[in-house]
N, C-alpha and C positions, 0 to 999 in steps of 0.2 A: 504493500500500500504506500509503503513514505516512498518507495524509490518511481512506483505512479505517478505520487504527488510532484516530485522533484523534475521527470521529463514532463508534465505538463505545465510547469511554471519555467522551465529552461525554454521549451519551445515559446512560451507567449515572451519571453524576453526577447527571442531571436525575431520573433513578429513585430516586438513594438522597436526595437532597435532597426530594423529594415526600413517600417513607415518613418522613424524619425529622421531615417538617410534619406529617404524618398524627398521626406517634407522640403529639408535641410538641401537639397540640389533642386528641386523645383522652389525654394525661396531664391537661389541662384541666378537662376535663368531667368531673372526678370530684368527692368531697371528699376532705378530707384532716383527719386530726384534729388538733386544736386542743388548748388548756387546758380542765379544768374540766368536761369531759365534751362540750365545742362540736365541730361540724366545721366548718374553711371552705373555701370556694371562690372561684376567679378564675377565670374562664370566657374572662375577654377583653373581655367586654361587660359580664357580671356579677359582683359581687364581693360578698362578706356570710361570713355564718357561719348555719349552721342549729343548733338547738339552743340558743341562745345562754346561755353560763355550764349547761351543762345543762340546762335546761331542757326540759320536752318541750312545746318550742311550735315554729314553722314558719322560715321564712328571717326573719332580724333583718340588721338595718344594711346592708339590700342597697342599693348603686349601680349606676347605668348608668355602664358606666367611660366610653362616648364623651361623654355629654353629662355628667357629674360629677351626675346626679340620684340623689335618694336618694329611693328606691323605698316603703319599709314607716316605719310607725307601731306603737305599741302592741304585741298580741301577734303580730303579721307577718303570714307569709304564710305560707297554707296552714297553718294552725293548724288543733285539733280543737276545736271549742266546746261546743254542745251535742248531748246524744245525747238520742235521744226513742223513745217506742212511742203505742202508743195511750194518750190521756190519761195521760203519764207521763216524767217526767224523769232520766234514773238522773244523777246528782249534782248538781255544779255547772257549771264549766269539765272537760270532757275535759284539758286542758292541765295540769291540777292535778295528774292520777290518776298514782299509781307509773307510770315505765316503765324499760324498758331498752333500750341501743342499741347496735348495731354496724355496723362498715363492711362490705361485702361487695364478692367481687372484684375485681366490676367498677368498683369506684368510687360505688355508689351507696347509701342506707344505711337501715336496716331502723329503723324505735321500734317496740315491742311494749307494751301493758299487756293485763296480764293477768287474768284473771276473779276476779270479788270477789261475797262476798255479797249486794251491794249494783248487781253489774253481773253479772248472766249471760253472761257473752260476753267475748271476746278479742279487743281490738282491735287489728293491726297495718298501718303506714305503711310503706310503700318510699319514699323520695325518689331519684331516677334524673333526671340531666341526660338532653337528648334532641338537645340544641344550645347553643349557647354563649348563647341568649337564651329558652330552651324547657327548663324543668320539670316532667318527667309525676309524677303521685302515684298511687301504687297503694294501696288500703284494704282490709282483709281482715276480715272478723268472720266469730269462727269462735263457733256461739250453743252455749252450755249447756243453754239450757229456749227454747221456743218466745219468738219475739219478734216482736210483731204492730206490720203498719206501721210497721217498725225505722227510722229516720231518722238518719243524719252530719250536722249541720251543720256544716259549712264555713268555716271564718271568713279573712278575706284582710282585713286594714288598711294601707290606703296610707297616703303622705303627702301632705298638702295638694298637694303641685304636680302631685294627679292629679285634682282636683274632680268632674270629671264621670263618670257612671254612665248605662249603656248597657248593655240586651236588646234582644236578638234576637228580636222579637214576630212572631206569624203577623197581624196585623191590628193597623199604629200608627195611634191615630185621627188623629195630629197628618200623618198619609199618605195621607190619604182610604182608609183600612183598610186599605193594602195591606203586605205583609211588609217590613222594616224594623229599624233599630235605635233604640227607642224611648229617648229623655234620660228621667230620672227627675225632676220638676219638685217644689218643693215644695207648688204649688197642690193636687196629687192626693195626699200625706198624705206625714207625716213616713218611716212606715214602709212600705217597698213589696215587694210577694211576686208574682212572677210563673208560674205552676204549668203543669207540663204538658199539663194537659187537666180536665175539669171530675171525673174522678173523682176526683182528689188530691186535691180541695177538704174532702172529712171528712176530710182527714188532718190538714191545716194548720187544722180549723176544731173536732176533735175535744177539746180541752182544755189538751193539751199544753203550749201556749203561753204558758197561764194561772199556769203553775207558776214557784216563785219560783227565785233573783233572775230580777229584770228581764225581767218579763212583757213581750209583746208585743204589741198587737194590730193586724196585719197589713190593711193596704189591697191589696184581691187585685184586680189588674192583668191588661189583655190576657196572652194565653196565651204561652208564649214559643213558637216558630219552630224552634227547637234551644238545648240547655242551653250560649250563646255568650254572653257579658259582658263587658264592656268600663269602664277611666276613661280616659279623656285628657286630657292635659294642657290648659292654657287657651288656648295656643298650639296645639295640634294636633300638636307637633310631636313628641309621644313616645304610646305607648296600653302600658298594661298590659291584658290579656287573661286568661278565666280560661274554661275550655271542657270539656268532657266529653260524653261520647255518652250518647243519645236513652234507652240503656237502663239509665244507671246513674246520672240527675239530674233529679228528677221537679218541681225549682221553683230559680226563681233569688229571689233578695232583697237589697236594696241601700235605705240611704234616700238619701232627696232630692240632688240635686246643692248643695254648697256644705257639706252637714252634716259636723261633724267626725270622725267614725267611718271618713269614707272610704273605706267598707268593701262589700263584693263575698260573696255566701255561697251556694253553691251546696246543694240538700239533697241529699243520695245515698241510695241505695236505695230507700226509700219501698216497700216490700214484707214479706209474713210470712217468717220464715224458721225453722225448725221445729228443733226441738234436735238436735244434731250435724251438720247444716248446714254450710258454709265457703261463702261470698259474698265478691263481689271489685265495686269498683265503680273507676273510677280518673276522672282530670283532670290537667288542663293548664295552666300558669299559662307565657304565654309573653310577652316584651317586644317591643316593635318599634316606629321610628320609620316607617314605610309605613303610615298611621294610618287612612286611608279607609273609609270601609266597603267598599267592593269588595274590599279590601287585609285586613282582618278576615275577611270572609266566608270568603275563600282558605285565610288560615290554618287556619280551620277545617274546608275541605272537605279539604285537605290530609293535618290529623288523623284526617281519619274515614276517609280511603283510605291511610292507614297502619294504621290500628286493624284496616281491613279487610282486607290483605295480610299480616299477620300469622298 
């Protein structure tokens, strides 16, 4: 009977010590508000502040807590950069434009900007942990007046100890054309745009681009494979990841390995969307020291049979 008594009070200890880990890593994976309008986060793996001083730009001062790397540059991760339509720019930096934020129950936290003369449409971001080294971003535009070939750029700035830049091509020539994750070299141009399929190409080729600040002209690259991107480290020993599904990232963009922008930019949406409309596009910006390509490829088929079980 006591040694009864004794496994049924060991095992409720091994129960309530599990919900308490549980609790204790889902307190984790939220934000929590900071000064000055910032949230931060400590995930365990990850640690930073999103919003930084207010700001409506993406994760700033983030670290890999195991290896002490510091992750982001310039205006972060997952920042909003440019917005586009057909031959057309509405501002400058998205990151600039009014917004307003709040936390949401779950621990995950909403930016909204809202419709201006000068923007037909309402922009709003979800940031939502997904894991202690996995960041999903939900993006909502909900349009005013028709908005043709509407485009998100994307914008993600590392920092140097992540140099190298990596798509996911359906045909690398450096493979004997076979599927692959294609290095971005600087011999093939400073700026590199990787597009879904040959019809996005008036999108990206339509004028857009042209428009000021900091025109671009785009070196358009094998087709990508699926919207999957990749830097890692010089060592191999860490990758930041940046992913999103077939149907809501119609080109990837990154320049050359070595360049200091160090940057990663996914396009979303790439479609008309017609006045009073709501559209959702979303991505993944995930860490991991398991760097390989087979190791990458996972993560993403992973994401796409979660997005599917949903």
């Amino acid at each position: 009977m006591l040694i009864r008594c004794v496994t049924i009070l060991a095992t409720f200890l091994v129960v309530l010590l599990a919900a308490s880990a549980s609790a204790g890593e889902g307190a984790r994976l939220a934000f929590t508000p900071g000064e000055n309008g910032e949230y931060r986060f400590d995930t365990g793996v990850l640690r930073g502040a999103l919003q930084p001083g207010g700001k409506a730009q993406g994760l700033a001062s983030v670290v890999h807590v195991p290896s002490g790397t510091r992750l982001d540059q310039g205006a972060g991760i997952f920042s909003y950069y440019r917005v586009l339509a057909t031959n057309k720019r509405y501002g400058a930096m998205a990151w600039d434009w009014p917004s307003a934020s709040k936390l949401l129950p779950d621990g995950a936290v909403e930016v909204s900007r809202p419709a201006a003369p000068d923007r037909p449409f309402e922009l709003i971001a979800v940031y939502r942990w997904a894991g202690p080294a996995t960041l999903d971003l939900e993006t909502t535009v909900k349009a005013c007046e028709d908005l043709d070939d509407f485009e998100v750029f994307l914008a993600s700035y590392f920092h140097e100890a992540l140099p190298s830049p990596y798509v996911y091509v359906a045909a690398d020539p450096d493979a004997e054309g076979k599927p692959g994750f294609m290095l971005a070299v600087k011999s093939r141009g400073d700026w590199q745009m990787f597009p879904r399929d040959d019809v996005v190409l008036r999108m990206i080729r339509d004028g857009r681009w042209g428009k000021e600040p900091y025109p671009v002209n785009w070196v358009v690259m094998p087709q990508m494979a699926a919207p999957l991107c990749l830097r890692r480290s010089a060592d191999r020993s860490l990758a930041v990841v940046v992913m999103s599904p077939a149907t809501d990232c119609f080109a990837i963009a990154t320049p050359y390995e070595g360049e200091t922008h160090y940057s990663l930019y996914p396009s979303l949406f790439g479609r008309d969307i017609p006045a009073g409309q709501t559209v959702r596009a979303r991505a993944r910006f995930a860490v991991t020291t398991e760097t390989s390509n087979r190791d990458i490829l996972t993560l993403y088929q992973d994401y796409i049979r979660e997005r599917t079980a949903r």
